[in-house]
C-alpha positions as CSV (number, residue, x, y, z in Angstrom):
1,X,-10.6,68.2,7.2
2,X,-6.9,68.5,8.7
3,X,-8.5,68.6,12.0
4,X,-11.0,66.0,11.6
5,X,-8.1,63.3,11.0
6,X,-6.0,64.8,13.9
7,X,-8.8,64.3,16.4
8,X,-9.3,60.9,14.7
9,X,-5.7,59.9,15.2
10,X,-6.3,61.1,18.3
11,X,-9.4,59.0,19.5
12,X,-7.5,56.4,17.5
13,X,-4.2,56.2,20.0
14,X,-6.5,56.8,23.0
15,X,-8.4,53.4,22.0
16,X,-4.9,51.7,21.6
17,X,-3.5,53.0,24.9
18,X,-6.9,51.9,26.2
19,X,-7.2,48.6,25.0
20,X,-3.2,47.4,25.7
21,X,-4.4,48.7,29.3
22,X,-7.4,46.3,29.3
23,X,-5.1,43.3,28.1
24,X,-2.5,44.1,31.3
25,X,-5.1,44.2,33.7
26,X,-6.1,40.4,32.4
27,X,-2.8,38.9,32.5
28,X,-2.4,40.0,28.4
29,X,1.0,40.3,26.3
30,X,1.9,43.4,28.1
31,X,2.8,42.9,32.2
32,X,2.0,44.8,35.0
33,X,5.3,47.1,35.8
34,X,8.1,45.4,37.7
35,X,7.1,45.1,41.2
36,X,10.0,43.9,44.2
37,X,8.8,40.4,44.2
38,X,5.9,38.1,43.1
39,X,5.1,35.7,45.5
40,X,3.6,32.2,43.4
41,X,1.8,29.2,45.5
42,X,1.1,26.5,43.3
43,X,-2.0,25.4,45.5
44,X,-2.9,21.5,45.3
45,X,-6.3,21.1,46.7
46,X,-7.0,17.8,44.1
47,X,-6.6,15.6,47.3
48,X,-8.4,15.7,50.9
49,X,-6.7,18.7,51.7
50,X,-9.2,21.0,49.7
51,X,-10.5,22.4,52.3
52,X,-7.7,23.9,53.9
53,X,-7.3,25.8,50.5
54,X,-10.1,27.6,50.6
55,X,-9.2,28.5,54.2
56,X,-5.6,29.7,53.4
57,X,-6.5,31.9,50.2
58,X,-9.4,34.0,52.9
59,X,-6.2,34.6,54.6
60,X,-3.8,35.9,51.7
61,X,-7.5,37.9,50.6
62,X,-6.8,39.5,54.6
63,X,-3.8,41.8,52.6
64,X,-3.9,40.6,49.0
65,X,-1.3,41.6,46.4
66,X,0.4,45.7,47.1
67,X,2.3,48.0,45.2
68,X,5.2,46.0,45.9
69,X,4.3,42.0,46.3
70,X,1.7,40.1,43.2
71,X,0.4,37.7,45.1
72,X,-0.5,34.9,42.7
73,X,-2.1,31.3,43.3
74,X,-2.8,28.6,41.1
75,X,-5.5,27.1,42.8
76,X,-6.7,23.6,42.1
77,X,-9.6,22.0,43.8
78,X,-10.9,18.6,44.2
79,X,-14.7,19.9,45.6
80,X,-15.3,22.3,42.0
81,X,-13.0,19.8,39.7
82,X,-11.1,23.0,38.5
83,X,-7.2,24.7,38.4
84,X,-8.0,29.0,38.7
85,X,-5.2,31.0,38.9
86,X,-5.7,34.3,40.7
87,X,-4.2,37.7,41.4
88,X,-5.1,37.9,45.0
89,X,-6.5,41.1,45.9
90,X,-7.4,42.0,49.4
91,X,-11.3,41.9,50.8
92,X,-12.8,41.7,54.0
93,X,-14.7,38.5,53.3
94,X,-13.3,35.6,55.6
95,X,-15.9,33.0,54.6
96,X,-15.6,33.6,50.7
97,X,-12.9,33.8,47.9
98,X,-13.3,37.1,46.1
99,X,-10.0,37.9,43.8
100,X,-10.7,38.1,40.4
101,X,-9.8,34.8,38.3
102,X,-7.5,35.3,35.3
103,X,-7.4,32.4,33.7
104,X,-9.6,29.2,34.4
105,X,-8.0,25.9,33.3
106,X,-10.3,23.4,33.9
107,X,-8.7,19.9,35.3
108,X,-5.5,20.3,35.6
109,X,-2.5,17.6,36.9
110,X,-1.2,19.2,39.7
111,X,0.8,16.2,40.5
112,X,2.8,16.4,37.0
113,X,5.9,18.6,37.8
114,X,5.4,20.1,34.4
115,X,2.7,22.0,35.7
116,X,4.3,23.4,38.0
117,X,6.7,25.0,35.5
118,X,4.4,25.8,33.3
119,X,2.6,27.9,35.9
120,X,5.8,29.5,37.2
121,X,6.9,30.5,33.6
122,X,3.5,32.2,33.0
123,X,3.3,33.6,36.3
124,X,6.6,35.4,35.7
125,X,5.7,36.7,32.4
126,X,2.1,37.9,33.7
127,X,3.2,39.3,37.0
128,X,7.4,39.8,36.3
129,X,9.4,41.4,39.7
130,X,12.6,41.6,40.8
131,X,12.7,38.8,43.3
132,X,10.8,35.4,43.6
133,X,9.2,33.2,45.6
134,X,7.7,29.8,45.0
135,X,5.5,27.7,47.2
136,X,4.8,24.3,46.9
137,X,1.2,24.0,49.2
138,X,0.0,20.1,49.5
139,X,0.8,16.8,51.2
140,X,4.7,16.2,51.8
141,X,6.6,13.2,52.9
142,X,10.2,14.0,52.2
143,X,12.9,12.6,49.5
144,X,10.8,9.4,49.8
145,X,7.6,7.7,49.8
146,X,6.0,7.0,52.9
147,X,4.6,3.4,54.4
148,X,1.4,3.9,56.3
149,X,-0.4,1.3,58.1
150,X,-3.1,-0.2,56.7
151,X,-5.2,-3.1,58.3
152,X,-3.7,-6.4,57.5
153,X,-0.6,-4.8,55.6
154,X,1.1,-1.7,54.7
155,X,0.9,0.5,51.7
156,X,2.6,3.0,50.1
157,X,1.2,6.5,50.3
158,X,1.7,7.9,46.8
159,X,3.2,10.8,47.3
160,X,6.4,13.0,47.6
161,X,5.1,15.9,47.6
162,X,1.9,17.7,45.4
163,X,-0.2,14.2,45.3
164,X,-3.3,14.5,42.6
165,X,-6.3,12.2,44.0
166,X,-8.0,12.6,40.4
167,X,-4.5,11.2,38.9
168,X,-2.8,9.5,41.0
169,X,0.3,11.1,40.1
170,X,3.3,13.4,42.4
171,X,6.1,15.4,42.2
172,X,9.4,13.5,43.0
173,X,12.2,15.2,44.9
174,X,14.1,14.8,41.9
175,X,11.4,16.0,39.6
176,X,11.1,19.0,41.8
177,X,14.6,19.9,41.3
178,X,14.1,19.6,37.9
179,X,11.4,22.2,38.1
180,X,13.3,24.7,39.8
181,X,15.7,24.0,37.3
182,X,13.7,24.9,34.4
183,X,11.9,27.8,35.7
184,X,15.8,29.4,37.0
185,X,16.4,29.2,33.1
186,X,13.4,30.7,32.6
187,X,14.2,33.7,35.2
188,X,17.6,34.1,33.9
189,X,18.9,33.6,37.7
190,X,18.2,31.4,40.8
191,X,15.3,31.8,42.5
192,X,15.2,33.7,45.1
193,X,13.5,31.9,47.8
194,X,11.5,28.5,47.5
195,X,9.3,26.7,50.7
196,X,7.0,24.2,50.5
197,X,3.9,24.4,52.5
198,X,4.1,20.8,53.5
199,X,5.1,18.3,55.5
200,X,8.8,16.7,55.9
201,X,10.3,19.0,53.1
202,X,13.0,20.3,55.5
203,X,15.5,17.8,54.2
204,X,19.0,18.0,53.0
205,X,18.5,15.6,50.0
206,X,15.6,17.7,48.9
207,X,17.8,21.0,49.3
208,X,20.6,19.2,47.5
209,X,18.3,19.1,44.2
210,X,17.9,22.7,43.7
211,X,21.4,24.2,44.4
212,X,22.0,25.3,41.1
213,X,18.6,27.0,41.0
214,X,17.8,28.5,44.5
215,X,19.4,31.0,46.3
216,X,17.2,30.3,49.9
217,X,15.3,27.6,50.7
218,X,12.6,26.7,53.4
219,X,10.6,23.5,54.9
220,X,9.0,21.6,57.8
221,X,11.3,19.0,59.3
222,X,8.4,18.0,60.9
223,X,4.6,17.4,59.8
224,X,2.5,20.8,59.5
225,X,-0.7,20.9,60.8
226,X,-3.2,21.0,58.0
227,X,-4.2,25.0,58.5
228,X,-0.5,25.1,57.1
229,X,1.2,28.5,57.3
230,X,-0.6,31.8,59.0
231,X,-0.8,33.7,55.6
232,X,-2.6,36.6,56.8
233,X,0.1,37.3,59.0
234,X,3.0,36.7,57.0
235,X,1.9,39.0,54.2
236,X,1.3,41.5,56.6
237,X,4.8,41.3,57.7
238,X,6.1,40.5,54.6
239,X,4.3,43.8,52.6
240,X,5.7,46.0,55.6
241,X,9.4,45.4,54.8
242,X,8.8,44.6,50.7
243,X,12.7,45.1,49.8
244,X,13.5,42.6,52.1
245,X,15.5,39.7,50.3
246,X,15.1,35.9,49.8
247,X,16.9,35.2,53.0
248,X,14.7,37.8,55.5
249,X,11.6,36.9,53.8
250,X,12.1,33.2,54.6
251,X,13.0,34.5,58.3
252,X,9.4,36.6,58.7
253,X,7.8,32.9,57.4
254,X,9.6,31.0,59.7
255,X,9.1,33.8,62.7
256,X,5.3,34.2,62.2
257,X,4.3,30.0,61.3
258,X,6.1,28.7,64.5
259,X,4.4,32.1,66.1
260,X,0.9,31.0,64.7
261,X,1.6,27.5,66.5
262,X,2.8,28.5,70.2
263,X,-0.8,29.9,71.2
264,X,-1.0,32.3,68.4
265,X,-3.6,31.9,65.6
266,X,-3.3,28.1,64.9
267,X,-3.4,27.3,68.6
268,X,-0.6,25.2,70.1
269,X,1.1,22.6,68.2
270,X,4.6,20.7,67.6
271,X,6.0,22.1,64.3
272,X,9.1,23.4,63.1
273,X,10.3,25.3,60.2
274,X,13.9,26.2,58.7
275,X,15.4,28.6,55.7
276,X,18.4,27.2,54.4
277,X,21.2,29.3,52.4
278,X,21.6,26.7,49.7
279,X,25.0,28.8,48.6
280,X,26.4,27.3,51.6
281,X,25.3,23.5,50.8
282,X,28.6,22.5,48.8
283,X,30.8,22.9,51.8
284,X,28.3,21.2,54.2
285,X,28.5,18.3,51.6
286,X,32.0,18.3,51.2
287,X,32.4,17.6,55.2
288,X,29.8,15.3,55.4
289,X,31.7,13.5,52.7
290,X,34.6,13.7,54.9
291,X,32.8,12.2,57.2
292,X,31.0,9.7,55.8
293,X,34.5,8.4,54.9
294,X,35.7,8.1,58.5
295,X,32.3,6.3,59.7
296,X,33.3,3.8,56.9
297,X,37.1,2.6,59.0
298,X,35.0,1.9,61.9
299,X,34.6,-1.3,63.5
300,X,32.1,-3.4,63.9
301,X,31.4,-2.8,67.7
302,X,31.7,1.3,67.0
303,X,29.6,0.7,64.0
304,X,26.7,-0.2,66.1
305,X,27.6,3.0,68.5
306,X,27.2,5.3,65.7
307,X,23.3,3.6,64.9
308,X,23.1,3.7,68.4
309,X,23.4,7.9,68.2
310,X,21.2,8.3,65.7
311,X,18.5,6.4,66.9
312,X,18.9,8.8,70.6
313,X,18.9,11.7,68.2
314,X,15.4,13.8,67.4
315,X,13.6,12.2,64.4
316,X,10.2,12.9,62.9
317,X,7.4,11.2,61.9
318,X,9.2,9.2,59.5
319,X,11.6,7.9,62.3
320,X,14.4,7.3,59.6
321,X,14.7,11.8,59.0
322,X,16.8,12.5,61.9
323,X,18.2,15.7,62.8
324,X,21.4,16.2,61.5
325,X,22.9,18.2,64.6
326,X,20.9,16.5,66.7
327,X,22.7,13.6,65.6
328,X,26.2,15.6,65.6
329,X,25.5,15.6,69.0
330,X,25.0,12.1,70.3
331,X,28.1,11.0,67.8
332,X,30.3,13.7,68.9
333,X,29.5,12.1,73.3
334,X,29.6,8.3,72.0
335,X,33.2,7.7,72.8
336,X,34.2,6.2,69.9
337,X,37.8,6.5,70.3
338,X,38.9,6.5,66.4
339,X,36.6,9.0,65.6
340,X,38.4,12.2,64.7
341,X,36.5,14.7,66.8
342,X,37.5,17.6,63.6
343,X,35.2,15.6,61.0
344,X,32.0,16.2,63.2
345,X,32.8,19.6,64.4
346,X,33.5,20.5,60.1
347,X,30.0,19.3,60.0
348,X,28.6,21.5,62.9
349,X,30.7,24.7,61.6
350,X,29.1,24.1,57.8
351,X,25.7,23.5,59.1
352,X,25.3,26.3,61.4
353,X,26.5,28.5,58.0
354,X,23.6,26.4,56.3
355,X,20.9,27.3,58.5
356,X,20.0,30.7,58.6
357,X,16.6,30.7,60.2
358,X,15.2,28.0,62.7
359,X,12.4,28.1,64.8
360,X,10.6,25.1,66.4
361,X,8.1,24.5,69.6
362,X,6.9,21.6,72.0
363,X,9.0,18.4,71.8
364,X,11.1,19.5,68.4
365,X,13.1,22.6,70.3
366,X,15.7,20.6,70.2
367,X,16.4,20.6,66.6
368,X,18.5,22.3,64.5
369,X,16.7,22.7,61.3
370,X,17.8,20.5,58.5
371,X,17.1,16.8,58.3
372,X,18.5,14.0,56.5
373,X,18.3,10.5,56.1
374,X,19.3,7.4,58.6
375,X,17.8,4.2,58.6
376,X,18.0,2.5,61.5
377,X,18.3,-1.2,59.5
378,X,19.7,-2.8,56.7
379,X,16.3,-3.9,55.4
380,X,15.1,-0.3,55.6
381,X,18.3,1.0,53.6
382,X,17.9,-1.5,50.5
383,X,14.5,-1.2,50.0
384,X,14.9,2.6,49.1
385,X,19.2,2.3,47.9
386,X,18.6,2.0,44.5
387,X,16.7,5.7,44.4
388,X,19.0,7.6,46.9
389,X,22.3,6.4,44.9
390,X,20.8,8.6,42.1
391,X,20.2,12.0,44.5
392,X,22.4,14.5,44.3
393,X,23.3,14.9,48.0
394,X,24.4,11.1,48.0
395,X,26.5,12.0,44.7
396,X,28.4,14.9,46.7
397,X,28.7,13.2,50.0
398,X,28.6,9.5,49.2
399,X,26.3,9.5,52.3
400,X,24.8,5.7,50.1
401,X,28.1,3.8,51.2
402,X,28.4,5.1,54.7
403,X,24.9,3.9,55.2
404,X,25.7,0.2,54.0
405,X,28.6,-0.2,55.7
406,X,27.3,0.9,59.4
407,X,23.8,-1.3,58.5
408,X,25.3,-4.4,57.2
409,X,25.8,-7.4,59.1
């Protein structure tokens, strides 16, 4: 009888250990064990994108998640009108997505910033690691909404970045920061790396958002192609190195998607990408402050040379993101004689601390990694004022009133 209930408690605490391992393996109350970092894409194929998302998660299924890296996707798309989020696994199937689907959502608003956190937060608590790295994959147009041509008149693109077709909806710059912000407070510490896999996203006024919540950040000054980052290749790089920190894992991404372009995998194309040290913002804000301040003495003649440099210097498809050293450049040769040479070589000596990685091919060698914002007229500069006085970047540098004063009349 004695024996009987021993083997009974026996069986009994195998069942247990059984069952708790059951609910891990689906993403239950008890996570995986700490792994070195957990790599989360929040994947927005609600818009004509979708495609390219089916495409990109065959490549992350080309190494899938290791002993050291959870790969994890949440995966919406517009063709089967559903949000899946996945533990990628590796396969050798290129034409068809295999990893097993832990939760399915059903429609979800990809375009409402509070899915995003929501999917961060569980993704941490499902797949917890030491380290962190969040991608943002969809349509981007920088800190602001982009005109496009339309026959007869323009119209305003509806997105910043992360559009939903089905809604209609977008994630702000501002509402990304807010993101990041919630899900640092969630981790307990700043992330440790966040990119977009979009277009335009390699600007200081986005950057400037999430300094209280991310250690390294990465972007596109320029468009990206729509096959978007070389996944297959940057895991592999990534998953040989796995201890590598926020900084060098930004590096490999940067290395291997400009690699992909210049007659690698993606063919040949003009693209760029950047990894920012955001711990080094503040003090390229505090000079460009300084000198936004001595742009604001000038007269009215050197006014018109300064516009006159930044409309020489490299911009992108929205011609009013110009390249900040770029632009360095052309002020520091225009011969304005009361410009104090020091307040544009403070800039140059914060920036080059800012930008820690910076590849770029084609006609966008020239840049230097971080964009920011220049409108070349007044017109241009009012209709978006009221929204850039409330960035952060236009708080700390007062960037706003340097603009006005070189645009007006």
């Amino acid at each position: 009888m004695y024996r009987s209930s021993l083997l009974a408690l026996f069986f009994c605490a195998i069942s247990i250990v059984s069952a708790s391992q059951t609910a891990t393996a689906a993403g239950g109350e008890n996570p995986p064990p700490l792994k070195e970092w957990t790599f989360l894409t929040y994947l927005n194929g609600n818009n004509d994108l979708d495609r390219f998302g089916t495409t990109n998660m065959n490549q992350m299924e080309e190494i899938g998640s290791t002993a050291d890296i959870n790969v994890v996707v949440q995966w919406a798309s517009l063709a089967r009108n559903e949000t899946l989020r996945i533990l990628v696994q590796k396969d050798s199937d290129s034409r068809k997505v295999t990893s097993p689907v832990v939760q399915n959502l059903g429609g979800v608003d990809m375009g409402d910033w509070r899915s995003l956190v929501d999917f961060i937060e569980w993704g941490v608590r499902t797949y917890p690691a030491k380290k962190y790295f969040i991608n943002v994959w969809n349509h981007g147009s920088g800190w602001h909404l982009k005109k496009v041509g339309n026959i007869g008149s323009p119209r305003i693109s509806p997105s910043d970045i992360s559009h939903d077709e089905r809604t209609g909806n977008k994630i702000t710059t501002e509402e990304l920061g807010r993101a990041m912000n919630e899900a640092s407070r969630n981790i307990g510490r700043k992330i440790d790396l966040y990119a977009s896999d979009a277009c335009l996203m390699g600007m200081a006024e986005i950057a400037s958002e999430m300094v209280d919540s991310v250690r390294f950040f990465g972007g596109s000054e320029e468009t990206e192609p729509g096959s978007g980052w070389p996944y297959a290749e940057f895991l592999a790089e990534w998953a040989a190195k796995p201890k590598a920190d926020g900084g060098e894992v930004g590096a490999m991404l940067t290395r291997t998607y400009v690699q992909s372009y210049s007659g690698g995998s993606n063919g040949n194309e003009n693209v760029t990408f950047s990894i920012f040290d955001l711990e080094q913002l503040p003090s390229l804000e505090q000079s460009m402050q300084s000198l936004a301040a001595r742009l604001g003495t000038l007269g009215s003649a050197d006014r018109k040379t300064v516009i006159r440099a930044s409309e020489k210097a490299l911009n992108f498809t929205l011609a009013d993101y110009v390249d900040l050293a770029d632009f360095l450049k052309y002020l520091g040769t225009s011969g304005i004689k009361s410009m104090d040479p020091a307040s544009i070589n403070s800039v140059r000596a914060a920036l080059s601390r800012v930008v820690i990685a910076n590849q770029a091919t084609g006609r966008y060698k020239p840049a230097g990694g971080l964009s920011f914002w220049f409108p070349a007229t007044i017109s241009r500069y009012n209709s978006y004022e009221k929204r850039y006085r409330d960035l952060r970047f236009n708080a700390e540098t007062n960037w706003g009133d340097a603009l006005e004063l070189l645009l007006s009349p």
